[in-house]
C-alpha positions as CSV (number, residue, x, y, z in Angstrom):
1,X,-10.6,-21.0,5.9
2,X,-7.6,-22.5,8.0
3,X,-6.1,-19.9,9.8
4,X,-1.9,-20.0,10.1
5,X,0.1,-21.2,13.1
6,X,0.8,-17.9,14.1
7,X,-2.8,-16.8,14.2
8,X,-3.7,-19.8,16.2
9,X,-0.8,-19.3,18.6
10,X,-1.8,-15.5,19.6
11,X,-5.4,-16.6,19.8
12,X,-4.4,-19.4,22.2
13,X,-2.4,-17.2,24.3
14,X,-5.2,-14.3,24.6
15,X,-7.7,-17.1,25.6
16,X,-5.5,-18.4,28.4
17,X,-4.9,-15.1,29.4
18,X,-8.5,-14.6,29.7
19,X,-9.2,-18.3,31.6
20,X,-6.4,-16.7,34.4
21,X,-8.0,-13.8,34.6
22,X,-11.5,-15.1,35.3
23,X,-10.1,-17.8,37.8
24,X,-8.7,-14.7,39.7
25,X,-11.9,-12.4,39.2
26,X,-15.0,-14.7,39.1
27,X,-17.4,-13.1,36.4
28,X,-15.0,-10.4,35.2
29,X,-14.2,-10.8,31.4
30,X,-10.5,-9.3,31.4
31,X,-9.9,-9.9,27.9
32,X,-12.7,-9.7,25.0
33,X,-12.5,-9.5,21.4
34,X,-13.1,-5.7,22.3
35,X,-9.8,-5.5,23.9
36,X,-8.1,-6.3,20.2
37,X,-10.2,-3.4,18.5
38,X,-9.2,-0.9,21.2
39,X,-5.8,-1.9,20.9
40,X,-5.8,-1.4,17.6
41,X,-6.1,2.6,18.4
42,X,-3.2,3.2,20.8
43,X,-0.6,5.7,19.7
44,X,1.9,3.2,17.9
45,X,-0.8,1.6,15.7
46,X,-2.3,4.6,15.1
47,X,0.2,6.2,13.8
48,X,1.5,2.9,11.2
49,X,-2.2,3.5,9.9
50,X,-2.4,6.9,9.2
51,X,1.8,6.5,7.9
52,X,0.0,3.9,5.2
53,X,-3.5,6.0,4.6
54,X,-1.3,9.0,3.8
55,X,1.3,6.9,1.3
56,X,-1.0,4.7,-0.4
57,X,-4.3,6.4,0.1
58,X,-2.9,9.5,-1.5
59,X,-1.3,7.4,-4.7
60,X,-4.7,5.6,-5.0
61,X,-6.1,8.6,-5.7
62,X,-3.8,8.7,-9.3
63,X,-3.8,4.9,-9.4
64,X,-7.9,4.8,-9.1
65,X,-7.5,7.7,-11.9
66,X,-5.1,5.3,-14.2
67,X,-7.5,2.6,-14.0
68,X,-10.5,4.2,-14.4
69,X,-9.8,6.5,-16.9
70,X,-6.6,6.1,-18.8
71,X,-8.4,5.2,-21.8
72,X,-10.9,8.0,-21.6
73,X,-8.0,10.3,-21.4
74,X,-6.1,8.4,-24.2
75,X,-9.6,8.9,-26.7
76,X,-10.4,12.0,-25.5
77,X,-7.0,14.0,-24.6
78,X,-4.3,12.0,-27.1
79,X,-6.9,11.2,-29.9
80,X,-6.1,7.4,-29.5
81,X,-8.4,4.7,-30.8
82,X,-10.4,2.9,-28.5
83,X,-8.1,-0.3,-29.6
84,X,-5.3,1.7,-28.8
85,X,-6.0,3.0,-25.5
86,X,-7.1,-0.3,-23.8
87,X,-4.0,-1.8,-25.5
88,X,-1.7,0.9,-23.9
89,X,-3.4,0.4,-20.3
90,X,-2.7,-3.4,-20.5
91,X,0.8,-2.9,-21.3
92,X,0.9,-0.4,-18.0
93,X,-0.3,-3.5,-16.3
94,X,2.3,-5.9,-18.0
95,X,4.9,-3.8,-17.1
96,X,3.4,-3.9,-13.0
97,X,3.4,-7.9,-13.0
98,X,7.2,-7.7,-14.8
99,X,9.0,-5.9,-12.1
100,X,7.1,-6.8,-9.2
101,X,8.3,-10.4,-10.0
102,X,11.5,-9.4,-11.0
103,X,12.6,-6.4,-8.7
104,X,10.0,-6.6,-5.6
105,X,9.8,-10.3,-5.0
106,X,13.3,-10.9,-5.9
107,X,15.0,-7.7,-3.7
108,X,12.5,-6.4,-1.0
109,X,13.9,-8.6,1.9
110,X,17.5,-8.5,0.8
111,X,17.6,-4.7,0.1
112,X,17.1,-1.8,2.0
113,X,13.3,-1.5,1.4
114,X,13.6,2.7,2.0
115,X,15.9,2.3,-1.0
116,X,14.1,0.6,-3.4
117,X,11.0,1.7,-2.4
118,X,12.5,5.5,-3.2
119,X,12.9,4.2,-6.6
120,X,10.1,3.1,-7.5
121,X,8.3,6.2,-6.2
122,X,10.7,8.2,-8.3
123,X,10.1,6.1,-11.7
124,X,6.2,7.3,-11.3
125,X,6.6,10.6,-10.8
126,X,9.3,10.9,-13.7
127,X,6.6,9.2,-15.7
128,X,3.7,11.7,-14.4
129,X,6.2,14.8,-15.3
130,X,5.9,13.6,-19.1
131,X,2.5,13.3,-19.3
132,X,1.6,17.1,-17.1
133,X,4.8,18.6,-19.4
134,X,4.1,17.0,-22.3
135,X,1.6,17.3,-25.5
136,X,0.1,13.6,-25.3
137,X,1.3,11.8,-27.8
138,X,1.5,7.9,-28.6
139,X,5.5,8.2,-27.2
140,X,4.7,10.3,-24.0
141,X,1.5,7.6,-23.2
142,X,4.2,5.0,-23.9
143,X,6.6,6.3,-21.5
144,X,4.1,7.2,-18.7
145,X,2.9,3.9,-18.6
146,X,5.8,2.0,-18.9
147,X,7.8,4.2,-16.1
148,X,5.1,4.0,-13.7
149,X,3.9,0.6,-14.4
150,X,7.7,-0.3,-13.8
151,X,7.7,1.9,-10.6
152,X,4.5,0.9,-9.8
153,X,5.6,-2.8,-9.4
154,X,7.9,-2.1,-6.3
155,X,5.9,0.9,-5.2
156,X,3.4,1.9,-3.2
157,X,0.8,-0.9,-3.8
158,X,3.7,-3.6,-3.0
159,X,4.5,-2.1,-0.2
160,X,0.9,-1.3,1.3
161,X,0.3,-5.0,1.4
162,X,3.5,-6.0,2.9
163,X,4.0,-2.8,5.3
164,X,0.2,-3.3,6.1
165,X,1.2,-6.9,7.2
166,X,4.2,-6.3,9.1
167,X,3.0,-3.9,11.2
168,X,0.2,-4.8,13.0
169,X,0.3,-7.7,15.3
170,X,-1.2,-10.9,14.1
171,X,-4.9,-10.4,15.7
172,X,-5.1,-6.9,14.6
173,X,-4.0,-7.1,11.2
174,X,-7.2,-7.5,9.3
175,X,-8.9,-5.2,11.4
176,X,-6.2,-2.3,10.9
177,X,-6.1,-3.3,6.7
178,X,-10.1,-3.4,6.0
179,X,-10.5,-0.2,8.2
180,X,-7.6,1.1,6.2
181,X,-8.7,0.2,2.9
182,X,-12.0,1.3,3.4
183,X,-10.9,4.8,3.9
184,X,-8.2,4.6,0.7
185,X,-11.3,3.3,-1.4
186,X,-14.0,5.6,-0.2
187,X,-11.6,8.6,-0.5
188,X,-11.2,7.1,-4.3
189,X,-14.6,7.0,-5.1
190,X,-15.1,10.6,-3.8
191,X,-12.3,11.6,-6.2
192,X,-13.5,10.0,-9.2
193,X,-16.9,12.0,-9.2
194,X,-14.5,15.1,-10.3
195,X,-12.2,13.4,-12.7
196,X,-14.4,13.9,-16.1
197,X,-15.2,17.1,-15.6
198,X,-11.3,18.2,-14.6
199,X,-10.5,16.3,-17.8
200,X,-12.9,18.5,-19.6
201,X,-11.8,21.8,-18.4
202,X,-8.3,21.2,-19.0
203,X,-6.3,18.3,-18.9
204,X,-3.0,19.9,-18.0
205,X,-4.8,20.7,-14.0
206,X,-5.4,17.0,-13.8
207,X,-2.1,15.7,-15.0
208,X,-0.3,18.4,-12.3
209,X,-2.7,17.5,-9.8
210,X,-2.1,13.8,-10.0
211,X,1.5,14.4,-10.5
212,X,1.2,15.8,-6.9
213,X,-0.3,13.0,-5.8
214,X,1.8,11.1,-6.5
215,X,5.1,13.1,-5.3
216,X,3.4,13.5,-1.9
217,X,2.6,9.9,-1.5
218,X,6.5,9.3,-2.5
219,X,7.7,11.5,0.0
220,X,5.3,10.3,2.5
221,X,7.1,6.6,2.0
222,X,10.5,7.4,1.8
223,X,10.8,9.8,4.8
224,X,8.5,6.9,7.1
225,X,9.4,3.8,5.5
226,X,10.4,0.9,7.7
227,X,13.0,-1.0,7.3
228,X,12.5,-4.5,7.5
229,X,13.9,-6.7,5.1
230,X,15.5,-10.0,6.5
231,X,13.0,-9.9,9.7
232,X,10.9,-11.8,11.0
233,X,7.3,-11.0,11.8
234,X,7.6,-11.8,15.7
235,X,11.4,-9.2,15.3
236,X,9.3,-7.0,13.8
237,X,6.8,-6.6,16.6
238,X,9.3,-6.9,19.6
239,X,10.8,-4.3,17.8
240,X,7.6,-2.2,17.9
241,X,7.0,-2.4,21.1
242,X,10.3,-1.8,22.2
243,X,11.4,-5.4,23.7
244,X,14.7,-6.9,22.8
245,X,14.5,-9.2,20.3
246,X,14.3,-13.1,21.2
247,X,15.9,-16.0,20.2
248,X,16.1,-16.1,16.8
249,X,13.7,-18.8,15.0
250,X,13.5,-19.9,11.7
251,X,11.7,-16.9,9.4
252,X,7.5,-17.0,9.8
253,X,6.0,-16.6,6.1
254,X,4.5,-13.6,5.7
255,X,1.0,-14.6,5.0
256,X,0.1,-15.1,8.8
């Protein structure tokens, strides 16, 4: 796979870094591919990791659910056909792909990302209120899926991927996201073992407990959420480490 410009520059630089520093201490390896991992624990990255583990590990833990077992919920819970339930959980995806093209792509680097992010956050727990206040019926399964797969789509899995991108630098970033996601996922899979039987006992403790999953992770991403719409990635991480910004250059896609 062809790494970007931007990767290749950094590496560059840390290599010629390294050739100084060996022509000035013969047999002393300054800079290693060890240096990047324990970089990637200092107290400002750090912190952006456990800012993104708390919002979107948190709201994986109700998104995992809403995968896993919406349509169990629908069959078992709201006496839905099987045909029904899967059909519902598709339009929840529908819905996702709609606004994140519409509303995410369209507004996250033109508006304040706090902003929209907010409302998004607040879509899904407005849809989470009707389905822990509500008797589960065909409307209120409509409603929570169409509110949180609308909110969904410029929520907290849009903004994990860009936020996860942003702000790391370029030789730590897919060290700092598969560490990341490997907690989220694991933390998930822990979860999951107790979903049936919390469905079983009563679904109204699940439906609160998710709808508290999901307010935390919203509050978690409002109060911390950087905003960086209209940056670029090198702005962002001068910013980050407290330089002054540089020259400005022409905008470096966000896929480096």
């Amino acid at each position: 796979m062809k790494e970007s410009e931007v990767w290749a520059r950094a590496e560059q630089a840390v290599r010629e870094r390294a050739a100084r520093a060996l022509r000035q201490r013969e047999g002393e390896v300054a800079v290693t591919s060890f240096g990047h991992a324990r970089e990637l624990f200092n107290r400002r990255n750090i912190g952006a990791m456990l800012f993104l583990i708390g919002m979107y590990g948190v709201w994986n833990l109700w998104a995992g659910t809403n995968g896993f077992f919406l349509p169990f919920i629908l069959r078992t819970v709201g006496s839905e056909s099987q045909a029904m339930s899967v059909a519902i959980q598709c339009l929840s995806f529908v819905a996702g792909i709609v606004a994140i093209y519409f509303v995410f792509m369209r507004l996250v680097d033109r508006v304040d990302q706090k902003m929209l992010f907010g409302t998004g956050a607040l879509l899904q727990v407005i849809g989470m209120f009707l389905l822990a206040m509500f008797h589960l019926t065909l409307p209120i399964a409509l409603g929570y899926v169409l509110l949180t797969g609308i909110g969904g789509g410029f929520g907290q899995q849009s903004f994990f991927q860009l936020w996860s991108g942003e702000l790391f630098p370029t030789l730590l970033r897919s060290t700092a996201q598969g560490l990341m996601f490997a907690v989220v996922r694991i933390g998930l899979g822990f979860w999951s073992l107790f979903v049936p039987t919390l469905t079983k006992s009563g679904f109204s403790t699940l439906a609160w407990l998710l709808t508290g999953f999901v307010v935390f992770s919203g509050l978690v991403g409002f109060i911390f959420a950087p905003r960086n719409q209209g940056k670029t990635l090198d702005e962002i991480q001068r910013e980050r480490r407290g330089l002054e910004p540089g020259p400005r250059t022409a905008p470096v896609p966000r896929t480096s």
